[in-house]
C-alpha positions in Angstrom: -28.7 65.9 -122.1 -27.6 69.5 -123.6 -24.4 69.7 -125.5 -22.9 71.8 -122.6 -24.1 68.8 -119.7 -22.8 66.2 -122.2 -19.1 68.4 -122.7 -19.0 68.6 -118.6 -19.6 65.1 -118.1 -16.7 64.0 -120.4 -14.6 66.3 -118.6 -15.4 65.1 -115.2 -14.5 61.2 -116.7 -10.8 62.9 -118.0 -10.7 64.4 -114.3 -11.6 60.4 -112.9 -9.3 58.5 -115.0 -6.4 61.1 -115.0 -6.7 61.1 -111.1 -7.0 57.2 -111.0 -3.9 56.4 -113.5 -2.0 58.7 -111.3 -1.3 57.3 -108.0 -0.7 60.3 -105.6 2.5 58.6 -103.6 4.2 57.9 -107.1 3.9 61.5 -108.7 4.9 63.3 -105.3 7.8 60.0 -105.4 9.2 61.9 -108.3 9.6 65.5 -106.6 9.8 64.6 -102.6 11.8 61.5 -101.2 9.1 59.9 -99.3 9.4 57.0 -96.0 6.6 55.0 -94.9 5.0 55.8 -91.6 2.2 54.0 -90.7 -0.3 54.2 -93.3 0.9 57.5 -94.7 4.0 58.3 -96.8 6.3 61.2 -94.8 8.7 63.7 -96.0 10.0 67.3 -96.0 8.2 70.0 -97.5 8.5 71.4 -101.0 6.9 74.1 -100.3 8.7 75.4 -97.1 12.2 75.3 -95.8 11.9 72.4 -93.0 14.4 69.8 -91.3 11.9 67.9 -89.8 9.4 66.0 -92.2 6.2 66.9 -92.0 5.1 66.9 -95.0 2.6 63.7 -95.2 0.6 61.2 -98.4 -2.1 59.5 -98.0 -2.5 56.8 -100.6 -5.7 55.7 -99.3 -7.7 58.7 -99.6 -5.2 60.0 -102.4 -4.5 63.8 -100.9 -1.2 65.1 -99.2 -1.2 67.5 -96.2 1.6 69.5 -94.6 1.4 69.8 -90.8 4.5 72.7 -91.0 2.5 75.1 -93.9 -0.8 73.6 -94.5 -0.7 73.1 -98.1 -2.5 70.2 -99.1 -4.6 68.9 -101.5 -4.4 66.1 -104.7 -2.3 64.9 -106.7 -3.9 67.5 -109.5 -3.2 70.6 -106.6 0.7 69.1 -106.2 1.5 69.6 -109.7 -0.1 72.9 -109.6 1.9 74.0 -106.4 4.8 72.6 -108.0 5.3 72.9 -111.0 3.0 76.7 -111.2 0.3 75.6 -113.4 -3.5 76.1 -113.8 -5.4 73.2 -113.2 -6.3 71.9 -116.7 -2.3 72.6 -117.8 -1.8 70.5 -114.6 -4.4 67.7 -115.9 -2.9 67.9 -119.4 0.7 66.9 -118.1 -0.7 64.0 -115.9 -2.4 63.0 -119.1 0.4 62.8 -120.7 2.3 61.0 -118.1 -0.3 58.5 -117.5 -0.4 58.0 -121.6 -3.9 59.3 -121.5 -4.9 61.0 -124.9 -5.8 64.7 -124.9 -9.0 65.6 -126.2 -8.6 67.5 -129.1 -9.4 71.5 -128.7 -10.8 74.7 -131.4 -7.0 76.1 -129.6 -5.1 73.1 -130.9 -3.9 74.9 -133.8 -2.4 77.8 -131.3 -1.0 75.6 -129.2 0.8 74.1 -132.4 2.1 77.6 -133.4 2.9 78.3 -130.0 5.1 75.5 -129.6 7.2 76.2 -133.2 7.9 79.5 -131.9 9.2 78.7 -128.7 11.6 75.9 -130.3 12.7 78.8 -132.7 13.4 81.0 -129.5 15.2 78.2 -127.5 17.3 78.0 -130.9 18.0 81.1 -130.9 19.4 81.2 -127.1 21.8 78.1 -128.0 23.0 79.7 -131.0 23.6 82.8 -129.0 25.2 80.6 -126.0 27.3 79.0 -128.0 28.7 82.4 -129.7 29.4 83.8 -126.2 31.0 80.1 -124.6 32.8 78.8 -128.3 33.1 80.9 -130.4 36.4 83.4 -131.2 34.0 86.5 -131.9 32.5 85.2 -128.7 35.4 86.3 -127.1 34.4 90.2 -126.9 31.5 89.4 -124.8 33.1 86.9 -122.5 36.0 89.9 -121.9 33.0 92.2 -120.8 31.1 89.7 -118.2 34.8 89.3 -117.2 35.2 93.4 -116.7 31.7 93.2 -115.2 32.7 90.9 -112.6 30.5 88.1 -113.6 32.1 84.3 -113.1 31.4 81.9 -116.3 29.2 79.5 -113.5 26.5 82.7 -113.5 26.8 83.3 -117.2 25.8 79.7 -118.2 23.8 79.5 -115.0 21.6 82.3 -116.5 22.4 81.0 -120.5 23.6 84.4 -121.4 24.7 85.1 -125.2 26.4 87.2 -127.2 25.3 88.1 -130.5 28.4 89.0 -133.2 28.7 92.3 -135.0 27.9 91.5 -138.6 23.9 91.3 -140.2 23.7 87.9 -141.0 24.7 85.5 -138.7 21.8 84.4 -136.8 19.8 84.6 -139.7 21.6 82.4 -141.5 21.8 79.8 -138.6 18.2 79.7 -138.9 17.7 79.4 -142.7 19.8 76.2 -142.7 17.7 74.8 -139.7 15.0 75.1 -142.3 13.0 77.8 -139.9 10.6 80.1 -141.9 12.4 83.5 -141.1 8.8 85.2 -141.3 8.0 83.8 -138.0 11.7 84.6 -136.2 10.9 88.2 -137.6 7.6 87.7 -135.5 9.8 86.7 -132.6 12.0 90.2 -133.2 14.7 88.2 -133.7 15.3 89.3 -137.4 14.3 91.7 -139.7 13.1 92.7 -142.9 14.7 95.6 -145.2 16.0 95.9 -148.8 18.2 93.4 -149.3 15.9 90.9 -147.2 16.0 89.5 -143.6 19.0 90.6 -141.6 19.6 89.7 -138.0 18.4 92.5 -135.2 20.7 91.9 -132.3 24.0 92.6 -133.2 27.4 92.8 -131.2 25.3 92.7 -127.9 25.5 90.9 -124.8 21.9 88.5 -124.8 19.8 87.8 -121.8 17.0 85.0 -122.7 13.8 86.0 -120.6 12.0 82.8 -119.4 8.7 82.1 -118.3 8.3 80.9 -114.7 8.8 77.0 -116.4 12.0 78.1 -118.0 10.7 78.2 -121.6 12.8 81.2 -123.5 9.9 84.0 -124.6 11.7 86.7 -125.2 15.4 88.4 -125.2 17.3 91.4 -123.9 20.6 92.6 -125.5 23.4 95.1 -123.9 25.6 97.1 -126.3 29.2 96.5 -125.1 30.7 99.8 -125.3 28.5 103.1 -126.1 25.5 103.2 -128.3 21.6 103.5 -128.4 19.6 101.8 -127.6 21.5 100.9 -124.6 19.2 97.6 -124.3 17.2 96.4 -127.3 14.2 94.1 -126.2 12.2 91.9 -127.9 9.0 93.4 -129.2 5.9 92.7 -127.7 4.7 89.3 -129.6 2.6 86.2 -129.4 4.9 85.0 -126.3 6.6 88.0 -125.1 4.9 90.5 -123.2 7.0 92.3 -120.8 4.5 93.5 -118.1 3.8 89.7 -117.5 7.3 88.2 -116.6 10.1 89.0 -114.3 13.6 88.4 -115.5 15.1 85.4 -113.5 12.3 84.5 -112.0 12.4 80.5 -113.6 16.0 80.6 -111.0 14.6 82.2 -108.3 11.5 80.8 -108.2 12.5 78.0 -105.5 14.4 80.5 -103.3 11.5 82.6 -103.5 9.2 79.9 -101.8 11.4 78.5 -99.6 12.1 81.9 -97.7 8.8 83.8 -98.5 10.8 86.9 -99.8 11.4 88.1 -103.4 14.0 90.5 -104.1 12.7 93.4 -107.0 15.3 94.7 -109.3 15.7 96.8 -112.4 18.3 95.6 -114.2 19.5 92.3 -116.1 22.9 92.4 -114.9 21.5 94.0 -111.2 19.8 90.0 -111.3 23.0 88.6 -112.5 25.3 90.2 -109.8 22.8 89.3 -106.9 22.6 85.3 -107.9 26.5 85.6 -107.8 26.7 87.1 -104.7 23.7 84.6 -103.0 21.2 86.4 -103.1 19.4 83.8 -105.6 15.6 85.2 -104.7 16.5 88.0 -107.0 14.3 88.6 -110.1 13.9 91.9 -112.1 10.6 93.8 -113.7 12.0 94.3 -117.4 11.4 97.9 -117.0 11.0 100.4 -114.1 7.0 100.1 -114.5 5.9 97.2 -112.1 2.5 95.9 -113.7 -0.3 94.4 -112.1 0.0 90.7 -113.6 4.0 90.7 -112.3 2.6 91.3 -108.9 0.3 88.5 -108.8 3.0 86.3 -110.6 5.0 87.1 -107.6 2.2 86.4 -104.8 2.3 82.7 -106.4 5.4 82.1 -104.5 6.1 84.3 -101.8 4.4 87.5 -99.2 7.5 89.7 -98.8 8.8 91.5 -101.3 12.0 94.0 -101.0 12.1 96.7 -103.8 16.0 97.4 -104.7 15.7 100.2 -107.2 18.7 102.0 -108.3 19.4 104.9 -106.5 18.1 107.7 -108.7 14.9 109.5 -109.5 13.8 107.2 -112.2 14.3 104.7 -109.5 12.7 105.8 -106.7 9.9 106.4 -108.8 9.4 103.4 -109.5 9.6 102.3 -106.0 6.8 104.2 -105.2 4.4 103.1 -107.8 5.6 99.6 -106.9 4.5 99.8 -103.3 1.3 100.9 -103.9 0.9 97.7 -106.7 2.3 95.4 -104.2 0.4 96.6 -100.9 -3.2 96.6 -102.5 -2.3 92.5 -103.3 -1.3 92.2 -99.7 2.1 91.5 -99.6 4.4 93.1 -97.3 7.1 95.6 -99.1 10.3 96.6 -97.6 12.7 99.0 -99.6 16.2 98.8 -100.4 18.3 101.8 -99.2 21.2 102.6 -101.4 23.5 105.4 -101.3 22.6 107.7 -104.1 24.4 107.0 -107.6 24.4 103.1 -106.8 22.4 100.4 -108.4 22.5 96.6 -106.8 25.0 96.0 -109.6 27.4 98.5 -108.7 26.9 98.3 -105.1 27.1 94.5 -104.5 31.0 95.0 -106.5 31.7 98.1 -104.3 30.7 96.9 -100.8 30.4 93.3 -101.4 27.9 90.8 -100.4 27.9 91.0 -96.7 27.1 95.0 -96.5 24.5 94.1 -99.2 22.9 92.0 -96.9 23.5 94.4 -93.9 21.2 96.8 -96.0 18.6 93.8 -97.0 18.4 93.5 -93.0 18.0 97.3 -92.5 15.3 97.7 -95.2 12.3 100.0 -93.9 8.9 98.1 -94.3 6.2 100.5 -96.0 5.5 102.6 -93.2 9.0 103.7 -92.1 9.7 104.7 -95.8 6.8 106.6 -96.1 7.6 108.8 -93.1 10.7 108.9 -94.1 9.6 110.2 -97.5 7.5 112.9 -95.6 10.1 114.1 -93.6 12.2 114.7 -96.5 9.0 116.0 -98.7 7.9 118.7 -96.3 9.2 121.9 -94.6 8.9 120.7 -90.8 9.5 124.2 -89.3 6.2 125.5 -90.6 3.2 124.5 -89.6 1.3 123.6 -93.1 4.7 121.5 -93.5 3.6 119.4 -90.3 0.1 119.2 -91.5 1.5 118.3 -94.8 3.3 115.5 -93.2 1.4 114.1 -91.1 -1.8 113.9 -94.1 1.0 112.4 -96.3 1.4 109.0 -94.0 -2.8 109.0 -92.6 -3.4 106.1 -95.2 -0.5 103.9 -94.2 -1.7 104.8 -90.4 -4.7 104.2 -90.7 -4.6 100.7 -92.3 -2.6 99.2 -89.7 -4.5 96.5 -88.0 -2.6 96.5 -85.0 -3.3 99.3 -82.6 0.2 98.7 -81.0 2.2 99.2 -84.1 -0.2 102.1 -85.3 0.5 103.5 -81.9 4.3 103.0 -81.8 4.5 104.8 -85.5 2.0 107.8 -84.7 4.5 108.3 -81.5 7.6 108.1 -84.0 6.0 110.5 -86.3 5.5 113.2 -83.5 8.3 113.2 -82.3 9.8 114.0 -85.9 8.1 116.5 -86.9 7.6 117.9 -83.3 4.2 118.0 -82.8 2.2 116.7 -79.4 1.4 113.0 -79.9 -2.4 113.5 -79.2 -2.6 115.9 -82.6 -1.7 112.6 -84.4 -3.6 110.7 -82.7 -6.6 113.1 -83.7 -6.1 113.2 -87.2 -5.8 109.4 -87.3 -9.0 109.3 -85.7 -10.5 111.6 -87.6 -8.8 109.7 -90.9 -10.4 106.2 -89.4 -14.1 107.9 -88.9 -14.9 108.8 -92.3 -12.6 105.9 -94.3 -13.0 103.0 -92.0 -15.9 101.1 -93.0 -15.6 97.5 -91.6 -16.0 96.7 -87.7 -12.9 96.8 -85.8 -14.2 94.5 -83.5 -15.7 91.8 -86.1 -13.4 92.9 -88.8 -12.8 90.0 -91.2 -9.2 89.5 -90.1 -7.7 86.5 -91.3 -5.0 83.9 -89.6 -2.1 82.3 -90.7 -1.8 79.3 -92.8 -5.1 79.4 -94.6 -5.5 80.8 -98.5 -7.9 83.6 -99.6 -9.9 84.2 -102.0 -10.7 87.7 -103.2 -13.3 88.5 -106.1 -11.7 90.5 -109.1 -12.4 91.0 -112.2 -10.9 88.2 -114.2 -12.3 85.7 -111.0 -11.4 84.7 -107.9 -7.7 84.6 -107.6 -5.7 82.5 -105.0 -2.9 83.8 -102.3 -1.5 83.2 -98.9 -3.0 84.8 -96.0 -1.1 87.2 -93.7 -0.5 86.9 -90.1 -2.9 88.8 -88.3 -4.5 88.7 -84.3 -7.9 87.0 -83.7 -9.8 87.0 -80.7 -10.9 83.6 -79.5 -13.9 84.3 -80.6 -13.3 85.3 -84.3 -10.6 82.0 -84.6 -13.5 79.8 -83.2 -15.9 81.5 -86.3 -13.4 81.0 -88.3 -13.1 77.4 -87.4 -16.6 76.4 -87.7 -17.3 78.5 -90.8 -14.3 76.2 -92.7 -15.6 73.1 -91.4 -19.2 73.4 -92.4 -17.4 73.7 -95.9 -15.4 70.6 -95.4 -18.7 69.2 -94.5 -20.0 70.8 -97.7 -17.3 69.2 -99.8 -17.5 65.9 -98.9 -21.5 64.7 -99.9 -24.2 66.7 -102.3 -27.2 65.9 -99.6 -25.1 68.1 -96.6 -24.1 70.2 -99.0 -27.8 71.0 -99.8 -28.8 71.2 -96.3 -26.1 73.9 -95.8 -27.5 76.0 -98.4 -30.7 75.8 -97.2 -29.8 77.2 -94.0 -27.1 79.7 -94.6 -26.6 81.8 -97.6 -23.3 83.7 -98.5 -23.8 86.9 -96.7 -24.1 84.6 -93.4 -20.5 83.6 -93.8 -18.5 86.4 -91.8 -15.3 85.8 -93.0 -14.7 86.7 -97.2 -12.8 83.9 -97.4 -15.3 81.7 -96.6 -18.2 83.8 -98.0 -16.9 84.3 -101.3 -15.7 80.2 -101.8 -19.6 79.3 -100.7 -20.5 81.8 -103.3 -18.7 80.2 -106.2 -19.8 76.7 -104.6 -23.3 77.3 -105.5 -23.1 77.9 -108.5 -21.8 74.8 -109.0 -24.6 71.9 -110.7 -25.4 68.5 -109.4 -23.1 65.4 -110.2 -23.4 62.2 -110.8 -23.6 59.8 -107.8 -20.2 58.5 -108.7 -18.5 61.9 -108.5 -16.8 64.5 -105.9 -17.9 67.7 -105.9 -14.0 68.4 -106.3 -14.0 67.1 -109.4 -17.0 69.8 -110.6 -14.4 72.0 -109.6 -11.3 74.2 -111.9 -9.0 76.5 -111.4 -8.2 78.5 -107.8 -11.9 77.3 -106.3 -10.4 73.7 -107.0 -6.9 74.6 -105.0 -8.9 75.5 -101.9 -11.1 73.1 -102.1 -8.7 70.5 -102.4 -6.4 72.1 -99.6 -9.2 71.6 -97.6 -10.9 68.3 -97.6 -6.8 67.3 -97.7 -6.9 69.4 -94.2 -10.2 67.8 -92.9 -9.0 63.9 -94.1 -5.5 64.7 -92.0 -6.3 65.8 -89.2 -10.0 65.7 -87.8 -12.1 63.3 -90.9 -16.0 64.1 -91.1 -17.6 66.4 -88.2 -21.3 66.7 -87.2 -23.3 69.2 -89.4 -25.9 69.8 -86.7 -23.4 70.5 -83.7 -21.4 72.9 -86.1 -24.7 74.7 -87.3 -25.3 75.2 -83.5 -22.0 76.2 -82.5 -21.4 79.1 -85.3 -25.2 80.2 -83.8 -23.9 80.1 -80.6 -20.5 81.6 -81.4 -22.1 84.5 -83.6 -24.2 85.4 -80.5 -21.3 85.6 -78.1 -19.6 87.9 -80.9 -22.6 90.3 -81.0 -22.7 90.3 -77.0 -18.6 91.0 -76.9 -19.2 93.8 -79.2 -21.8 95.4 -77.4 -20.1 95.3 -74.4 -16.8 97.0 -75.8 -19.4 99.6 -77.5 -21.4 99.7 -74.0 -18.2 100.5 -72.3 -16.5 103.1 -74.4 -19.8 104.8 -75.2 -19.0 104.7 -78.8 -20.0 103.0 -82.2 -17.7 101.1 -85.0 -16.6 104.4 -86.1 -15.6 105.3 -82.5 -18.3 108.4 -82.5 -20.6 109.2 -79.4 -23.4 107.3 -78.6 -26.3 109.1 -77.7 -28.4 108.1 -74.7 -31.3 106.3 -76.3 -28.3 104.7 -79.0 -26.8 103.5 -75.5 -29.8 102.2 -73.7 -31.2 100.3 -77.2 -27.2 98.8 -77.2 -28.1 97.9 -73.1 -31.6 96.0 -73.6 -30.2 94.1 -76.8 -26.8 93.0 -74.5 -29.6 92.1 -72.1 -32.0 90.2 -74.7 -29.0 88.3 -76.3 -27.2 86.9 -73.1 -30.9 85.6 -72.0 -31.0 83.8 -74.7 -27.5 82.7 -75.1 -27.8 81.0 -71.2 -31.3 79.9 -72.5 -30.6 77.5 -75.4 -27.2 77.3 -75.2 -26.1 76.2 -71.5 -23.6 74.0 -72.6 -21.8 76.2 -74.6 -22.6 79.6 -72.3 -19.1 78.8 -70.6 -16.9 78.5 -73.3 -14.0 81.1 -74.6 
């Protein structure tokens, strides 16, 4: 046995007796009050708003399945729903509650150094709590929250400090807690000049920046009066970097889930404000600049965000460069309308929290803003100014799925700009033809409830899938296409019959396609192992979400009838797109067929509903 084999074995045993010494009704016990029904345990949701229970443990087969959101899966995929982890963070903390030792690792040394400088930070936020809350200097910064409008509850809510004027404070607090003021100078929190280490924040208002687990990484500080910088940040260091966390987001994280909607803001004090006032699924970006790894920290817990900028240029900058971050990870944006000059902060004190919610309501999803944008970009009375318009909004057009809402948005744009609706309509088309590349008609269109997997460059990353339309068809494909993986995921010999008679490419569905993909390149087990437990990371989360699906709600299925049903089902799919292309006379792309294009498209309609009636009689009928 190789090193590598050996390494992988040992880790599949952790996997075993971790999972084993943590019964799956106990650790769920712990987060969700649970009632026995039957042979399950039954409560509400954690992972959706819900009065009605139906959130359901299974201790016999040790997975949990909720009827109301589908998210299911082991006790391993609980803690990593729940508490945000990845899977072997998830694994170390049931270690550690099951009093399981953790193998040693070449990254136990960073983890050790990782772990003093967070205790140095979360000393530094009590020191500076205590300043702003006890403290007779303190009493500057609690006079400014106070002008502010901020209630004490919030500040201590959000642990905010106050740093006292003077060059030594803090870094004398640390010197008699005996911490090595080399590392707080890493940390930005002091400094080194002259006459030694001197403290950096001074006579500003401190907001600790958290991780999504509430662990203090980094710090913001206000000046009180005028001065520059306006806001000094922590550098960028071994635990702070500010393109991957969003200010309040360890709060709001709970909100966030519960009602699907993150609110995007710029400002530490916009964040503050908006808790106050209710609004507790605010978070804010540290910066204008929305990054790439804030997007998909948001995606973990909600699909709809609402982008409340302030008001001005820099603002609605960024709320463009934000939409475009957001969109491509396939969450649905909507942007905050504020009268010019305003920020959240200023108007939530102004206006007050029900008009702030009247304008939350009123927020213009992507589309509308976009047009909006146009109409404001372009000289309508000329005729390059329509032309300009109308190219301006062909991408957001043309990617909407629905040909009712694309229809009811081409109308709206015509009529603004005052141009016949059938000029639209033609340069959509003409937009669609030569950037349209998938089938409309067996597009891989994905329904509710189910999680997808796309291929990037770091791996395959895990989100919720949007609501889209299916034809009975394409639901029934989708259907049989997840169960042959349940199949798959339950024993190694129908697992091997599977990939013998269907590669990836078979799969229509990415979802599905890409998870077979990283499924194979998995190596056999041991007998006395899942394939789940080969498994790490987001391929474990579906895998787990499924077979939890599978053991709630229909057990084991018949490989052979689903092989013959997706045949069956991909044949009906090819004859229902033939006969929308035999009726309209054109292709995917919705160009002309020729004659001879047309008659090959009749004799294949012909071939393929022979056969269909011929070896499939039962199923000729159906949908």
């Amino acid at each position: 046995m190789t090193g590598d084999n050996l390494d992988r074995l040992r880790q599949q045993e952790l996997i075993q007796e971790i999972k084993e010494k943590n019964d799956i009704v106990s650790v769920i016990s712990e987060y969700v009050s649970l009632r026995k029904a039957g042979r399950s345990w039954v409560g509400l949701c954690p992972f959706h708003s819900e009065k009605t229970g139906s959130f359901n443990v299974n201790p016999e087969k040790q997975f949990f399945y909720c009827f109301g959101c589908s998210a299911g899966g082991d006790v391993f995929s609980f803690i990593m729903k729940r508490e945000n982890l990845e899977f072997m963070e998830a694994a170390r903390k049931l270690a550690e509650r099951a009093g399981i030792a953790w193998p040693e690792s070449n990254d136990h040394q960073a983890d050790q150094n990782k772990n003093e400088l967070l205790k140095i930070n979360q000393l530094a936020a009590s020191y500076f709590h205590y300043c702003l809350s006890r403290t007779e200097q303190g009493k500057r910064g609690r006079e400014y929250l106070e002008r502010r409008g901020i209630d004490p509850e919030i500040w201590r809510k959000f642990s905010l400090g106050y740093a006292p004027p003077g060059w030594h404070h803090l870094t004398e607090t640390l010197r008699k807690k005996n911490v090595p003021l080399e590392k707080a100078s890493t940390l930005g929190l002091v400094s080194f000049g002259e006459n030694g280490y001197y403290d950096r924040f001074r006579d500003r208002i401190i907001f600790p920046i958290c991780d999504p687990q509430g662990n203090v990484v980094g710090f913001g500080g206000r000046v009180l009066d005028q001065g520059e910088p306006k806001y000094l940040n922590s550098p960028e260091t071994a635990l702070f970097h500010k393109g991957r966390f969003l200010y309040g987001l360890q709060l709001a994280k709970e909100t966030i889930r519960r009602q699907n909607q993150a609110i995007i803001m710029e400002g530490y004090m916009d964040v503050v404000q908006a808790h106050q006032g209710g609004f507790q699924q605010a978070i804010a970006s540290l910066g204008t600049a929305l990054t790439q790894d804030q997007v998909k920290l948001i995606k973990r817990y909600g699909s709809e965000v609402i982008l409340a900028y302030d008001a001005d240029t820099a603002g609605q900058n960024a709320t463009l460069r934000g939409m475009g971050l957001l969109r491509e990870a396939g969450l649905t944006v909507k942007i905050l309308r504020l009268p010019a000059g305003e920020d959240p902060d200023s108007f939530l004190k102004k206006a007050g929290e029900k008009a702030f919610r009247e304008q939350l309501a009123q927020a213009p999803g992507l589309i509308e803003f976009k047009i909006e944008q146009a109409l404001r970009k372009y000289d309508l009375n000329s005729s390059e100014g329509k032309l300009g318009a109308v190219q301006a909004v062909l991408p957001e057009l043309g990617e909407i799925e629905s040909s009712v809402a694309r229809e009811f948005y081409i109308r709206q744009l015509a009529r603004e700009i005052g141009v016949s609706e059938n000029a639209v309509f033609a340069e959509v088309d003409d937009w669609l033809a030569k950037n349209r590349k998938k089938s409309p008609v067996l597009d891989n269109k994905l329904i509710p409830s189910y999680t997808k997997m796309t291929t990037e460059k770091n791996g395959l990353s895990v989100g919720i899938i949007r609501n889209a339309e299916l034809s009975p068809i394409q639901a029934a494909i989708f259907e049989a296409e997840k169960e042959l993986l349940q199949i798959a995921l339950q024993e190694y010999d129908k697992f091997a019959r599977i990939k013998e008679e269907l590669k990836a490419e078979d799969f229509q569905f990415a979802v599905w396609r890409d998870f077979f993909g990283a499924l194979q390149d998995t190596e056999p087990a041991p007998e006395n192992h899942q394939i789940l437990d080969e498994l790490t990371g987001p391929i474990r989360e579906l895998a787990s979400t499924l077979l939890a699906e599978q053991q709630f709600k229909s057990g084991t299925g018949d490989l052979a009838g689903i092989l013959n049903r997706l045949d069956m089902l991909r044949l009906k799919a090819r004859i229902q797109k033939l006969t929308e292309q035999i009726a309209t006379g054109k292709d995917d792309s919705g160009l002309q067929l020729s004659e001879a294009d047309l008659k090959a498209k009749l004799l294949e309609f012909t071939e393929l509903n022979r056969k269909l009636k011929k070896e499939y009689p039962s199923f000729s009928a159906e949908l």
